[in-house]
C-alpha positions in Angstrom: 22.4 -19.1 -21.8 19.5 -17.8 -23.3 19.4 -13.9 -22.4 15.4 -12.5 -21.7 14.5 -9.1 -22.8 14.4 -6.6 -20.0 11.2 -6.4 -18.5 9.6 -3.6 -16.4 5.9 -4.0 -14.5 4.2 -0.5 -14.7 0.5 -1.5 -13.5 -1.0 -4.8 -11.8 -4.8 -4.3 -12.2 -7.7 -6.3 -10.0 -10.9 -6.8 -11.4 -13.6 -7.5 -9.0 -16.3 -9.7 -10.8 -20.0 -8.2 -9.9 -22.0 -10.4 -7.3 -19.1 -12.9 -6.5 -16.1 -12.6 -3.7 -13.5 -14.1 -6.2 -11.7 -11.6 -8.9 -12.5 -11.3 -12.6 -9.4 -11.2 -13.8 -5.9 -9.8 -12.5 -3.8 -8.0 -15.6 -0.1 -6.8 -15.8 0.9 -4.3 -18.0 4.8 -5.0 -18.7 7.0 -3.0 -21.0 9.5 -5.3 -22.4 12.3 -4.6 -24.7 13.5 -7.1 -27.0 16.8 -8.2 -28.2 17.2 -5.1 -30.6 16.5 -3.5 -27.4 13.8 -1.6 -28.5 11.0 -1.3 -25.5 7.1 -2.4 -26.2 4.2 -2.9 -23.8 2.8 -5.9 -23.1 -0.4 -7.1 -21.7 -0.4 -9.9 -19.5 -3.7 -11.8 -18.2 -4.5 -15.2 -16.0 -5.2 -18.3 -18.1 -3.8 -16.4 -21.0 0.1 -17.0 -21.5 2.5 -14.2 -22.5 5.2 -15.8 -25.5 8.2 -13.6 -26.0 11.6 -14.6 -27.2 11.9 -18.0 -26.7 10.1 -17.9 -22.8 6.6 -17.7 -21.8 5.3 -15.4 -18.9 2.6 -16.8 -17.0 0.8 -14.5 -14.3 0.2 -16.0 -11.1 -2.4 -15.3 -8.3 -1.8 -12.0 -6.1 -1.5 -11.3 -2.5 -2.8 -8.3 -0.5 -0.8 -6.8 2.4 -1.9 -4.3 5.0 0.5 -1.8 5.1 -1.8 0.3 7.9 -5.3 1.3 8.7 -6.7 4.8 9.6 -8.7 4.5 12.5 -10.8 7.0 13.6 -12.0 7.0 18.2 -15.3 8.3 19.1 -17.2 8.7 21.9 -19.3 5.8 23.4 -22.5 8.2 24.1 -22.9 10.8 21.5 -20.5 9.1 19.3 -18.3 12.5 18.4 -15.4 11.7 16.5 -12.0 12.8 19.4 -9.0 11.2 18.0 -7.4 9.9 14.7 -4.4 7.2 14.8 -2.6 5.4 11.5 -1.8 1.7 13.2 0.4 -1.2 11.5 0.3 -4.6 12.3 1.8 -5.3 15.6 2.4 -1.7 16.6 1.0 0.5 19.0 -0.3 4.2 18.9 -0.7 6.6 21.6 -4.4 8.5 20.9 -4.0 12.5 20.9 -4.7 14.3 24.2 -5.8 10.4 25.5 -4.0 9.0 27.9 -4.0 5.7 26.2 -2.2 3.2 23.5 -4.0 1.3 20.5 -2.5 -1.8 19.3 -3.8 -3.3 15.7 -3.0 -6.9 16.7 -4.7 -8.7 13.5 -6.8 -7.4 9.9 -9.4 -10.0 9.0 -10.0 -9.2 5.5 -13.7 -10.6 5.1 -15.2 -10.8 8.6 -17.6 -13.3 9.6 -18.4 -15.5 12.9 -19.3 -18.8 12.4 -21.7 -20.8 15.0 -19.4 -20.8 17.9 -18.9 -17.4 17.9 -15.5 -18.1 16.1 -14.2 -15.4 13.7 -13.0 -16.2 10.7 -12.7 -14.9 7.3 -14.7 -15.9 4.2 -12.4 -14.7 1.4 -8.7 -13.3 1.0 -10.3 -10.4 -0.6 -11.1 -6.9 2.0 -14.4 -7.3 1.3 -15.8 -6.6 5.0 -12.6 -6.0 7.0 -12.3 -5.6 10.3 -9.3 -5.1 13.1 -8.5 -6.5 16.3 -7.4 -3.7 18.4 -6.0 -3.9 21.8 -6.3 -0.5 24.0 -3.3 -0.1 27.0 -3.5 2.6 29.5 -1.7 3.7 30.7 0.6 3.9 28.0 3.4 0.9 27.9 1.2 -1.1 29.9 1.6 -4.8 29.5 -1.6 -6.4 29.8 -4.5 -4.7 27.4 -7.2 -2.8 29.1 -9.7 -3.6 26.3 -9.4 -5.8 23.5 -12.4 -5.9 20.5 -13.0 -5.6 17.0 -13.4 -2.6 15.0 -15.1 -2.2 11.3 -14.7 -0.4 8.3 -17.2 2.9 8.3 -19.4 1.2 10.6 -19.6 0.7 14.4 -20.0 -2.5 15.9 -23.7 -4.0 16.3 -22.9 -4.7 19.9 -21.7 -1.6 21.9 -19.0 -2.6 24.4 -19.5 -1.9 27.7 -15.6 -1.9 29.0 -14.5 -0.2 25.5 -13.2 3.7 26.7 -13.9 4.6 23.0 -15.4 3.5 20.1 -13.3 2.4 16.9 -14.2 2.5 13.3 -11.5 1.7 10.3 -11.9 4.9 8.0 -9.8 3.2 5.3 -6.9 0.3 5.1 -3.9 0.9 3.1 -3.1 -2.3 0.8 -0.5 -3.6 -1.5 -0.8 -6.1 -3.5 1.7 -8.2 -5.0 2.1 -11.2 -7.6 4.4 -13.4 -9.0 4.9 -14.0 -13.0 6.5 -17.0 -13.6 8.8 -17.6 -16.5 9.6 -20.6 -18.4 11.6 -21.7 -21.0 9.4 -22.5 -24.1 10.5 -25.6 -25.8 13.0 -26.1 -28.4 14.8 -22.8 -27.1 18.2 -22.2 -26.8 19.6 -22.5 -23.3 17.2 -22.6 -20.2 15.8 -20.1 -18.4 13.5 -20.7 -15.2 12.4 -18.2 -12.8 9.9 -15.6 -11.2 9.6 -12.0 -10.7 7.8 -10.0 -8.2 5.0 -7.5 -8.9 3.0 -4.7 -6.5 1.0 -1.4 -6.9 
């Protein structure tokens, strides 16, 4: 078989394009070293084709993930800021010196409602995120005693009137990841066919 150079990702780089919710471009820089084993950088772009030794590295579309979110809780009438909690997906947090649990149940990465109230999001990109959060108190209660929507650095334009606090996202911790796909150019000796994972 046809044996690739070694290959390491250092960087995968996301270019927002101004005035548009779609990426300008997403880059990996790769540091590759060849068959006399002697390591060079690479630059690899969408649309634009990486040929090395007898393959050719294509760089597929990424994929954020939420790895948590920093929320902060205020208070409902002066909003003061009382209590700080780092949630992940499906997991719950107990509020310091609050008697209560906050769940982050769903990230919607570009929040919008459509006409029947329905959220949705308009892009895969965290444009406007928001969080579902579900508040239990008790702690280890089962059923939720509030459940809403909190935003990043902003609160919501509709106080709610059963919320015990007042949520805002004060950032979101992503990764992103992407795929580079590799394919045996023609004409070249053995076969080789395959992906490989990259992530910041």
């Amino acid at each position: 078989l046809h044996s690739f150079p070694t290959r390491r990702s250092s960087d995968l780089a996301i270019v927002q394009h101004p005035g548009t919710r779609e990426p300008e471009e997403y880059v990996s820089t790769l540091m590759v070293a060849g068959n006399d084993n002697r390591p060079a950088w690479h630059i690899l772009r969408v649309n634009r084709p990486l040929r090395l030794s007898g393959a050719t590295l294509f760089q597929m579309r990424y994929r954020p993930e939420v790895r948590y979110i920093s929320l902060v809780a205020f208070e409902p009438e002066d909003r003061t800021p009382v209590a700080r909690a780092k949630l992940a997906i499906g997991k719950r947090a107990k509020l310091p010196d609050h008697d209560i649990e906050v769940e982050l149940e769903r990230i919607v990465p570009d929040f919008a409602v459509d006409s029947n109230n329905n959220v949705f999001s308009r892009s895969r990109y965290f444009l406007n995120p928001a969080a579902k959060l579900s508040v239990y108190s008790p702690p280890g209660s089962a059923t939720p005693e509030w459940t809403g929507w909190a935003f990043k650095n902003m609160f919501p334009s509709h106080e709610p009137s059963t919320a015990p606090l007042l949520f805002v996202i004060d950032r979101a911790s992503l990764k992103y990841y992407s795929r580079i796909k590799i394919v045996k150019d023609p004409g070249a000796r053995g076969a080789y066919l395959g992906f490989f994972l990259l992530g910041t």
